[in-house]
C-alpha positions in Angstrom: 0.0 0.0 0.0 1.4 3.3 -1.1 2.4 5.8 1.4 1.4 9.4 0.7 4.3 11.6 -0.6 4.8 15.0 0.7 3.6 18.0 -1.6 7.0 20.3 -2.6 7.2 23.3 -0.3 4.4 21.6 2.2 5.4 21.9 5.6 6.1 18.4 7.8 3.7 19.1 10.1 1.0 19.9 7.5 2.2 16.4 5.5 1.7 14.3 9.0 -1.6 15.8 9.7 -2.4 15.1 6.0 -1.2 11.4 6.0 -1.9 10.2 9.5 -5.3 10.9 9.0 -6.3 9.1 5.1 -8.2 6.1 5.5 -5.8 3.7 3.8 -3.3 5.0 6.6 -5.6 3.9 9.1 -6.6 0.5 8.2 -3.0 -0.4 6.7 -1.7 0.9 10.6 -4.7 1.5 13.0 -2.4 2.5 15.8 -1.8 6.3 15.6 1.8 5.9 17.0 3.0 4.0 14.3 1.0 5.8 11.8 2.8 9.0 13.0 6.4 6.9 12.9 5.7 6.0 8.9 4.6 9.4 8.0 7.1 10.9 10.0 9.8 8.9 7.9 8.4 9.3 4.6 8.3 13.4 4.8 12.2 13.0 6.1 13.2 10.2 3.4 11.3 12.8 0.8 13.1 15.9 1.5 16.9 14.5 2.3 16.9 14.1 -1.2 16.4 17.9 -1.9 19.1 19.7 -2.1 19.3 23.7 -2.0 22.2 26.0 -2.6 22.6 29.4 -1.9 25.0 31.8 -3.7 27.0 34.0 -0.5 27.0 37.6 -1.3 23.5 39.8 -1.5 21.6 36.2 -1.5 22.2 34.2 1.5 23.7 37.5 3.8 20.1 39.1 3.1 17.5 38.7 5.3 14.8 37.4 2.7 18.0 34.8 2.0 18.5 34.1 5.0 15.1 33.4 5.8 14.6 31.3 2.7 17.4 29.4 4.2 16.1 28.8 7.5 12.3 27.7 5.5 14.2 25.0 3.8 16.1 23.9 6.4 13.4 23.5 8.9 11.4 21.1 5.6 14.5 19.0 5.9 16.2 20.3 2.9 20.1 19.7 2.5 21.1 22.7 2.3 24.5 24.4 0.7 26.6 27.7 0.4 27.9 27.8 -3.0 29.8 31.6 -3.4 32.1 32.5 -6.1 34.3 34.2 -3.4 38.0 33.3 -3.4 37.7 32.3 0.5 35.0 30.5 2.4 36.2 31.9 6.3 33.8 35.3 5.8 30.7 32.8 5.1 31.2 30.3 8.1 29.3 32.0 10.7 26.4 32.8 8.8 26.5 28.7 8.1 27.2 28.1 11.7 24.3 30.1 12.0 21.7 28.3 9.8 23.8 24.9 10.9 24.9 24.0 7.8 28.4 22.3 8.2 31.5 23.8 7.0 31.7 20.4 4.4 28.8 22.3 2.5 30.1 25.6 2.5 31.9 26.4 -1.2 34.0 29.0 -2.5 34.8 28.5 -6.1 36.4 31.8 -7.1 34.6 32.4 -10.1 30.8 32.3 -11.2 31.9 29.8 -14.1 33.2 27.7 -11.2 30.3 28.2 -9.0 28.2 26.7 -11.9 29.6 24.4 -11.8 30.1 23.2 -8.2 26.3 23.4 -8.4 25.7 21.0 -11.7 28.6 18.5 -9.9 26.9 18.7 -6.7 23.4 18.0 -8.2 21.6 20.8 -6.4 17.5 20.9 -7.5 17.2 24.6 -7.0 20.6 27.6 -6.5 19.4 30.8 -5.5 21.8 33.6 -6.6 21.5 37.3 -7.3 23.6 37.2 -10.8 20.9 36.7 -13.8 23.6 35.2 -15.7 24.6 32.2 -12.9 20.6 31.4 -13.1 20.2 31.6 -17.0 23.5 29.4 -17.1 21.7 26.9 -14.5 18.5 26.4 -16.5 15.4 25.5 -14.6 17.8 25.0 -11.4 18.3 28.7 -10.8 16.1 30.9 -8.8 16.4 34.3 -8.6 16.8 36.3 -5.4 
């Protein structure tokens, strides 16, 4: 019996609401416990896979970025800085801040490079504030 998948962009707690309560849930696991516990896991299993990046400077050191940041993180997403600054040291506390870990934190030195960080990486969506980077990246860029 098929589990319900989370909806992109919908919120865990509005996914476990959603799924504990469809009838096939309940008679495929009648306790609510373990109905929570598979729901639970499929929203988390679902959004692992995501991944996000966010270009450094006037993106992610904004506070629309960073709070775009913080919304995907709290879904679950996996979330990356991906700059084209020469040095990564004047990004790690905003990471530290978010709690994204130093491993995830890039500077490329160039945006040619940064592309493509972000195509090796497989990132589903790169936010960035250069219109070239997102025409470059195709339906992965967004615009910030």
């Amino acid at each position: 019996m098929p589990i319900p998948k989370p909806n992109f962009g919908e919120h865990k707690k509005d996914f476990v609401q959603r799924c504990v309560t469809t009838e096939k849930m309940k008679q495929e696991y009648p306790d609510i416990n373990q109905r929570l516990a598979v729901c639970s896991s499929a929203f988390d299993e679902r959004l692992a896979s995501v991944k996000i990046s966010f270009d450094y400077d006037d993106t992610l050191n904004t506070p629309k970025g960073m709070k775009l940041a913080a919304e995907w993180i709290s879904k679950g997403a996996d979330v990356y800085i991906i700059s084209a600054r020469q040095d990564k040291n004047g990004m790690l506390a905003r990471a530290k801040d978010l709690l994204i870990p130093e491993s995830k934190v890039y500077a490329t030195g160039s945006n040619k490079a940064k592309i493509e960080k972000v195509k090796e990486l497989g990132i589903d969506i790169h936010y960035d504030n250069n219109p070239d980077v997102i025409d470059e990246l195709g339906n992965n860029g967004r615009l910030l």
